[in-house]
N, C-alpha and C positions, 0 to 999 in steps of 0.2 A: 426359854420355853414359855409357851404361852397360858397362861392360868385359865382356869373354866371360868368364861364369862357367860354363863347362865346362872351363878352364883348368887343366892336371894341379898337383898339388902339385908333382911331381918338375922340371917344367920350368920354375915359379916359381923354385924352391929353385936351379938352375943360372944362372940369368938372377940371382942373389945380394941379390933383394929382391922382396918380396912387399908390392901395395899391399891395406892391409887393410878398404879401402872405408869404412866407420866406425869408422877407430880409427889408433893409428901403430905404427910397428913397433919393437919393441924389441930391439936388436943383443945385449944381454947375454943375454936371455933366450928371444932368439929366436922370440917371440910375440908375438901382436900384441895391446895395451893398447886396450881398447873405449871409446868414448867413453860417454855418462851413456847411460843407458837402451838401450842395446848391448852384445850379445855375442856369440860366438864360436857356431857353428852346431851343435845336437846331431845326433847319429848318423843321425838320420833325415830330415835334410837334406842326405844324403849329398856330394855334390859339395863344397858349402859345408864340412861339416866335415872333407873331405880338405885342403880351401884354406886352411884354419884361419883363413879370414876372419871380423871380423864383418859379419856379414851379417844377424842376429837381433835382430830389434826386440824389445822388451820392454814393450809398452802396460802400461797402468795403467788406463784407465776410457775410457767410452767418448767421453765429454767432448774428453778428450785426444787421440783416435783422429780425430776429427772435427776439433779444432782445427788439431792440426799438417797433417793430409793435407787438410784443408779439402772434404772430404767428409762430407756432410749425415750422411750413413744408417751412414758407418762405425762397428764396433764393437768392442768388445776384449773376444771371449769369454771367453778366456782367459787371465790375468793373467800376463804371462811372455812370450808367440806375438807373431806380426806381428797388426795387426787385419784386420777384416773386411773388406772391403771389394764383394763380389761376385762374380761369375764376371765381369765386362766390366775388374776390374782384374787379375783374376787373372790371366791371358794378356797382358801385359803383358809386356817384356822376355823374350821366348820362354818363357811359363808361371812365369816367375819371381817374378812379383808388380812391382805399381807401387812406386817410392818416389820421396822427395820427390829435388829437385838438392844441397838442404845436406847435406852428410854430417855436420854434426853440429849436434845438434838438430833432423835431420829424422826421419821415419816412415817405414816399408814396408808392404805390403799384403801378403797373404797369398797365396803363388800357386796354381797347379791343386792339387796335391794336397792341401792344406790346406784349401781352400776347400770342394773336394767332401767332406771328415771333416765340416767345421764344419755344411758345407747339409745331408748328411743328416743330421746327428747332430739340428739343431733340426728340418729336417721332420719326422723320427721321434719327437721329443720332441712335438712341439705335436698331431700327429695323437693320440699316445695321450693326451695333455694333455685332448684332447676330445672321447674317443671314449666315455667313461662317459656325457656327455648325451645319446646316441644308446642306447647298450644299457641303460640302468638303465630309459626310459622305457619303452622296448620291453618290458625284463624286467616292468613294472609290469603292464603294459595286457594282457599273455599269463597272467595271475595268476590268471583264472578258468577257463580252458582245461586241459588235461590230456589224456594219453592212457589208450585201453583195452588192456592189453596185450596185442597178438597176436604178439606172437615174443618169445623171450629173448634180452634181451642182454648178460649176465652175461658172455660170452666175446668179446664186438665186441670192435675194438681202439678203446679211447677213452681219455681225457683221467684218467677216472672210475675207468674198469680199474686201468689204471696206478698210479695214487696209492691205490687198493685194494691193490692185489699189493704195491706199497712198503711199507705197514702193515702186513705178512700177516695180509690179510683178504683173499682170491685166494676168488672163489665159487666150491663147489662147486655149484651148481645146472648141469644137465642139462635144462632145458626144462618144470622143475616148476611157477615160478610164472607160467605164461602163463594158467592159469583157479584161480591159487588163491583159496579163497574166505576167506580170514584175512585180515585189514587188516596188513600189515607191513610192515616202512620201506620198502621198495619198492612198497609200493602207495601209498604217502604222494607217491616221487615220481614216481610217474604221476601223481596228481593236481595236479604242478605240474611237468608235464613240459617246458611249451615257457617257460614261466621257467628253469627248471634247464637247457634247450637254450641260451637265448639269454647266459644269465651263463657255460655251459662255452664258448658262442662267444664269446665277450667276453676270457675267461681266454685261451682258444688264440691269439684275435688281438694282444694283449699279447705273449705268446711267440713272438708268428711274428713280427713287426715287430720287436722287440730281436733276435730270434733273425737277420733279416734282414739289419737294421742291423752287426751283428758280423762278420755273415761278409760284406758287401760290403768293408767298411773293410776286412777282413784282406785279400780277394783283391786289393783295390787300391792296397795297402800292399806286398805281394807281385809285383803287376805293378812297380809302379815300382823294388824293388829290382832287376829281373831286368833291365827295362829299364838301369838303372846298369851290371849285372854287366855286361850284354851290349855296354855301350858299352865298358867297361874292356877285354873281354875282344877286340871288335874292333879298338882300339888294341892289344892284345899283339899278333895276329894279326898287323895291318900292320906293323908292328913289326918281328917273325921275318921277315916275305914282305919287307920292306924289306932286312933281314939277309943274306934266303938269295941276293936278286937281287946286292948287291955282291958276296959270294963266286964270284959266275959260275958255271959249270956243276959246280964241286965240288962245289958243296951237293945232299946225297943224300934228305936230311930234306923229305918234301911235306906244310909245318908245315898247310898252309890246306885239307886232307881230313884232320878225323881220322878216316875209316872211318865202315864201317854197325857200329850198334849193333843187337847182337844180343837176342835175345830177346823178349818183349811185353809191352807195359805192362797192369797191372793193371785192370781197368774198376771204377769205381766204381760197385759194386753197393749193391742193397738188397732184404733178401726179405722184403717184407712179410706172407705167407701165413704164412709158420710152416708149412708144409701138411704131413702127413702123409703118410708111404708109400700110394701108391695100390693100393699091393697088397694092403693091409690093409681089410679093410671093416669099419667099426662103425656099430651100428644108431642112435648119436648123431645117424648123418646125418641121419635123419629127424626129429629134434626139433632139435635145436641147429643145426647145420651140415649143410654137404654141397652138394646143386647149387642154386643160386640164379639165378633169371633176369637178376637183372640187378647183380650185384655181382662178377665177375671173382676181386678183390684178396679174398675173403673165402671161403675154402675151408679153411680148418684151423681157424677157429673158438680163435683164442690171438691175444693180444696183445701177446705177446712178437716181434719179429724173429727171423729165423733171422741165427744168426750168421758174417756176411760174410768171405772172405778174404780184402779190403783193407780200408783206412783213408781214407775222403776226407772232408773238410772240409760237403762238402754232407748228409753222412750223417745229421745231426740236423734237417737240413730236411726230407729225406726220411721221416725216421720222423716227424715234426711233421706231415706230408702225411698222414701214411696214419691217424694219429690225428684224421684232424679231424670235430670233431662232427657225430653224425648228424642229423638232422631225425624228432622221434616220428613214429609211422608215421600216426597219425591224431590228432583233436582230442577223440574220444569220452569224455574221461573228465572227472576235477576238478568243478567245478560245476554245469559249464554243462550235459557229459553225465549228471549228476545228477540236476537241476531243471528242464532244457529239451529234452534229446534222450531220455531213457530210456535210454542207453547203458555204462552207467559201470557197474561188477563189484557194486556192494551195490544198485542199482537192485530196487525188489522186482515179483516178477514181472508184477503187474496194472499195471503201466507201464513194460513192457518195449518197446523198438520193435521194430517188425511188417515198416519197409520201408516203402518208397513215398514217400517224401518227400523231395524233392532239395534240400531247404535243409541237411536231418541228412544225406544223403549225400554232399554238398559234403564236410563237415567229414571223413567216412570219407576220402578222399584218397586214391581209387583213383584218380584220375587222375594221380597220383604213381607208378603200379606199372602201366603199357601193354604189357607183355612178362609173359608167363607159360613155363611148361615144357611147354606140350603135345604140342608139336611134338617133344620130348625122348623117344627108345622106349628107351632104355637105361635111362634113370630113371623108365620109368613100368613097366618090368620089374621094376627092384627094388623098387619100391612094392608091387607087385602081390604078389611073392614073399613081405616082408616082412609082408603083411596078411593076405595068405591062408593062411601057414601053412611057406610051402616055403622060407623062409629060419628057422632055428632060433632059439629063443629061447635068450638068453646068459641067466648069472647076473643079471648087471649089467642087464638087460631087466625081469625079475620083479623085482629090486629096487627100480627105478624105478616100475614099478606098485605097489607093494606101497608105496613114498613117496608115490605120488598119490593112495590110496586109493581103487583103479580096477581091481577085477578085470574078468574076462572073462565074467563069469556072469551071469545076467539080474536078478540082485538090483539091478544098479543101473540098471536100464531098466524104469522104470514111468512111471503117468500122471497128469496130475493134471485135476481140469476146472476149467475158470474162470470166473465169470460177469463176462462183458461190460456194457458199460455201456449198452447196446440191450437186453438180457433174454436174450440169445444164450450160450452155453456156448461156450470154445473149449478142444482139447482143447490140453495142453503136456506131452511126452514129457521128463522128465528121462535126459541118457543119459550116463553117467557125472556130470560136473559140470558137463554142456551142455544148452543148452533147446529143444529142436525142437518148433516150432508146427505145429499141424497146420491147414492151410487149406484142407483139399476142393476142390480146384478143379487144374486144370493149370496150370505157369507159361508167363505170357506176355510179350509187350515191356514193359510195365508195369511187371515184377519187373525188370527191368534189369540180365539175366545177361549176361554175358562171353559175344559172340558165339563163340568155340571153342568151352566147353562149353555153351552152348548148343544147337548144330548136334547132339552127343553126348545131349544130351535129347530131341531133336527125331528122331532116329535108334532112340531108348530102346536106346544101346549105352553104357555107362558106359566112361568113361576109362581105369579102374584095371583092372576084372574084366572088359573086353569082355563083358559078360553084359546081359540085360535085365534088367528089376524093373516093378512097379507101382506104388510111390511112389519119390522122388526129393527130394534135401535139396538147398536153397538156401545156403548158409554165406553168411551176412549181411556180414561182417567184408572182402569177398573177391570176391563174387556168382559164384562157379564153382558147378554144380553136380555131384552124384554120385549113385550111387543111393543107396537109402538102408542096404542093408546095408554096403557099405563106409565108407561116411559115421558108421554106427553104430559100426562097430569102430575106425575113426579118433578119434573122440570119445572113445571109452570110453578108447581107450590115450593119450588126453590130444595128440594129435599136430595141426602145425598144416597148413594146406592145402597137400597135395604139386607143387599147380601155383606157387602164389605164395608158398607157406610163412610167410603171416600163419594164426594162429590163430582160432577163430569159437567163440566161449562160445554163442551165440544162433541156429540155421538156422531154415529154414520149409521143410518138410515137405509136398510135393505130391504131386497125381498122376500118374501120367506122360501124356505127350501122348497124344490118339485118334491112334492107326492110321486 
């Protein structure tokens, strides 16, 4: 039978002999002598090492674990611990663990809290044990795919960023390389972008499961101390109220209210935005940052945190969250948008795609992006403002063209003709470092515009300038359309689509609908 080991040291020690379960007690010494492969309970089997019992088995193999406890499956993770035994032993003796009736030369099992370290610590282990035959094959089979880059992501919060800013190497890019036409390591890993996605997922899930693992064991490590304190602290309690009851009505002290505590606890925060003074406007918003339809956490365009004014334990899961890898925005680029879709940035122009094919439009992954801005008049004000003129150009604005090699002047909006592989000419508008096809004709369902701006073509009232026009640009990368002057001076200033804010190196260039 097993003795209540919740049993205070203090009350042992009065009662003038403590039995020490596996071991005898020693009068000179006043400790108790542990039988073979037994000892005395560390710190963090708190109770037990108040009791100064042994109480601590000390397995050796798993052999051993088995034979003595005569349990098939038992195990001795750890060479020193009680063994393994399961969660159906662990609850045992009120969470205590099983053990055998010999007290010496028997075994004990491992109880609740030890058991849950041991089961996550190998779930945790065996998952990632086997998580590389899942992402390395995946990482293989994505190895011809890549993306076109329509937005920058030099400022996302990522995995990427981060261990960049660590090395200071922090980009300065501003939203340059979304049509640059130079092959440079960024354009290398577009070309194996949803490899480089699926290995930075691979890395982040590593880190999140250890990451995981760490802080369950600590909070539950933590519960159980508190749980102890709080037993301790309710024996003082009854204790005093035992005290104050024999004194009778003298006693002035009400030990069992200590009072409201004052003040508020801290919330464990996280700001993942970094966000900038909103009173501040910078014209970044329209290339880098600013309103996004459907990303919330991503308005400051930094992947630093802003620095919180507590401390909580969850803090590093939370910035783990808000780093997790993005998904490229499309598959356009690497080989396949090479050699199969026409889409990929060195594509030479007489095999550029036109549109109209839902197999290469699949891979575009606009059905990834169902939400737009149009509905936004605040931000289609500033758009407006910003293009037409009535918001100022900063330094920092001409610098940025002046980097893109994209002035404002008509030198870089000319035509070129192309002969088709029918006998046909089609005309192709270079407009800064973008290619607007010219296709004579009005758009129809066919073209497979974004029902909003659609309705706006259909109206021949343009989004941005409320104004009419007589031709109207397609932005491939996107299907919104605009008219074509705005569409013009968007391209030329290298900016990417103000409804969905992906980028379009490529539009199609129509008529506007018959009245």
């Amino acid at each position: 039978m097993h003795p209540g080991w919740l049993i205070p040291l203090a009350v042992a020690c009065v009662q003038g002999s403590i039995n020490c379960e596996h071991g005898t007690y020693n009068e000179k010494t006043q400790r108790c002598d542990c039988f073979e492969h037994w000892a005395t309970a560390g710190v963090t089997d708190t109770v037990d090492f108040l009791e100064g019992v042994c109480e601590q088995y000390r397995c050796q193999s798993d052999q051993e674990c088995q034979r003595i406890l005569n349990i098939d499956y038992a195990t001795c993770p750890i060479k020193g611990w009680n063994c393994y035994c399961g969660w159906g032993w662990a609850f045992k003796y009120g969470g205590h663990g099983w053990e055998t009736d010999q007290k010496k030369g028997g075994g004990e099992c491992m109880g609740v809290m030890y058991t849950f370290s041991v089961w996550a610590t190998e779930g945790v282990s065996s998952i990632l044990a086997s998580a590389w035959m899942t992402f390395l094959p995946l990482a293989l089979l994505c190895l011809p795919f890549g993306k076109k880059r329509s937005m920058c992501d030099h400022r996302r919060p990522s995995l990427w960023n981060w261990i960049r800013r660590l090395g200071g190497c922090r980009s300065e890019c501003r939203g340059e390389c979304v049509m640059s036409t130079i092959y440079t390591s960024d354009s290398f890993l577009d070309d194996i972008a949803w490899t480089a996605y699926v290995l930075d997922l691979a890395l982040w899930f590593y880190i999140f499961m250890s990451l995981v693992l760490i802080i369950v064991l600590f909070i539950w490590s933590v519960a159980m101390w508190v749980a102890i304190i709080a037993v301790l602290a309710a024996t003082a309690i009854a204790g005093c109220c035992a005290g104050c009851g024999d004194a009778g009505d003298g006693c002035a002290i009400d030990c069992c209210n200590p009072g409201d505590v004052g003040g508020g606890v801290d919330c464990c925060c996280f700001c993942p935005h970094g966000a900038a003074d909103p009173g501040v406007f910078n014209h970044d918003a329209f290339y880098v940052y600013g309103t996004y339809p459907s990303e919330p956490c991503w308005c400051g365009g930094t992947t630093e945190p802003a620095r919180c004014s507590c401390c909580c334990c969850l803090q590093p899961l939370a910035w783990l969250i808000f780093v997790f890898p993005a998904m490229p925005e499309n598959a356009w680029g690497g080989l396949v948008g090479y050699l199969c879709f026409g889409t990929h940035m060195l594509t030479p122009t007489e095999r550029l795609y036109r549109g109209g094919n839902g197999f290469v439009e699949f891979f575009r992954m606009g059905w990834r992006r169902p939400n737009d801005l149009h509905s936004n008049e605040a931000w289609r004000t500033q758009v407006r403002d910003f293009l037409l003129g009535e918001s100022p150009m900063t330094d920092e604005d001409l610098a940025r063209q002046h980097a893109l090699g994209r002035a404002f002047s008509g030198r870089n909006y000319h035509q070129i003709e192309q002969n088709l592989s029918d006998g046909h000419e089609q005309e192709i508008i270079l407009v800064g470092r973008a290619r607007a096809i010219k296709i004579d004709r009005p758009f129809d369902d066919s073209d497979g515009c974004v029902p909003s701006s659609y309705e706006d073509y259909a109206e021949n009232k343009c989004w941005i300038c409320m104004s009419s026009n007589v031709e109207w640009d397609l932005w491939l990368s996107c299907h919104h359309l605009f008219c074509s002057s705005c569409s013009t001076t968007m391209l030329q200033r290298g900016m990417p689509c103000p409804l969905c804010r992906v980028a379009s190196s490529v539009v199609k260039r129509g008529q506007a609908v018959q009245q």
